[in-house]
C-alpha positions in Angstrom: 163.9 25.8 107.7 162.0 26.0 104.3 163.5 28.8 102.1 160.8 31.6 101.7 160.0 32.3 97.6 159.6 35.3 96.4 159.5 36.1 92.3 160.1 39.1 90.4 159.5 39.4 87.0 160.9 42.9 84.7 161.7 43.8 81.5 164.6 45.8 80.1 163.7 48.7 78.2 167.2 49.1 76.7 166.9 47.0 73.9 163.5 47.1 72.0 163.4 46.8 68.7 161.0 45.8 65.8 162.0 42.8 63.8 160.7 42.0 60.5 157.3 40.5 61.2 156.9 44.1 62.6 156.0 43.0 66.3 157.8 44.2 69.5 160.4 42.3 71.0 161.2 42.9 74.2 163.8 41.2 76.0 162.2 40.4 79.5 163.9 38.9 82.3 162.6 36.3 84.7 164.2 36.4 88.6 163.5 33.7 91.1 164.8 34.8 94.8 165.3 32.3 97.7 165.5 34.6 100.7 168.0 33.7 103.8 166.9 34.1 107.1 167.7 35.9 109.3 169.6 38.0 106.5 171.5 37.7 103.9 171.9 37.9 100.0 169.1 36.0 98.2 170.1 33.1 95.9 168.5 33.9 92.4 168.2 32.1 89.0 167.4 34.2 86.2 166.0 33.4 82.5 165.8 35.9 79.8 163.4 35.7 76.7 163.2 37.7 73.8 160.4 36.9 71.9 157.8 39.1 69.7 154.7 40.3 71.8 152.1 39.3 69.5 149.1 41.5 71.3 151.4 45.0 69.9 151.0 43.4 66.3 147.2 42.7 67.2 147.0 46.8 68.8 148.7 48.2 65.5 146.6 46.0 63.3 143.4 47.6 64.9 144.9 50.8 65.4 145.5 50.9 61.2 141.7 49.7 60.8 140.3 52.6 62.6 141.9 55.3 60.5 141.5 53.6 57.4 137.2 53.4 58.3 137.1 56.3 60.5 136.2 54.2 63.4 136.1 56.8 65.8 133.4 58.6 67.5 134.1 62.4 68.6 131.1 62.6 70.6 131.7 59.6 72.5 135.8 60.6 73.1 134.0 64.2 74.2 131.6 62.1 77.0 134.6 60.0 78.5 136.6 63.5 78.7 133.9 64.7 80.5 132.9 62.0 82.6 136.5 61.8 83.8 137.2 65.3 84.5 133.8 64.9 86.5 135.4 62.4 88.4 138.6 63.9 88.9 136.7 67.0 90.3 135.2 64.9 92.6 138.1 63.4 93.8 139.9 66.6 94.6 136.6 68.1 95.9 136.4 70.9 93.6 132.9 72.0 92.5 132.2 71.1 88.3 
């Protein structure tokens, strides 16, 4: 009988830590499961990376530009608070 696959994929939050490139790295851990049928304990191969997540260097690069030019828009953050407390009153069936 064919082993059945099944993947899980997770990250450790235990050890973050900003190097000097200041990006996040993250050790994440890849785990690859071979179930046994009937039962039985899976047989797994993990690999761990730790590597620098270059979209939190992109976010904080962004994030910087929009207080240095005042890139926000109160009015617009006021509309989206309303629009989702509108929804969320509609969800739990109270009246607005």
């Amino acid at each position: 009988m064919r082993p059945f696959r099944v993947a899980v994929a997770s990250i450790g939050p235990s050890s973050c830590r900003a190097d000097s490139a200041s990006t996040l790295s993250v050790p994440s851990t890849f785990t690859r499961r071979w179930r046994k049928l009937p039962s039985g304990r899976p047989d797994e191969e993990s690999v761990v990376l730790v590597e620098p997540d270059p979209t939190w260097a992109l976010e904080y690069k962004h994030f910087l530009s929009l207080c240095e030019t005042g890139g926000t828009n109160l009015h617009n953050d006021l509309w989206i608070n309303d629009a989702l407390g509108s929804l969320a009153r509609t969800a739990v069936g109270t009246p607005a």
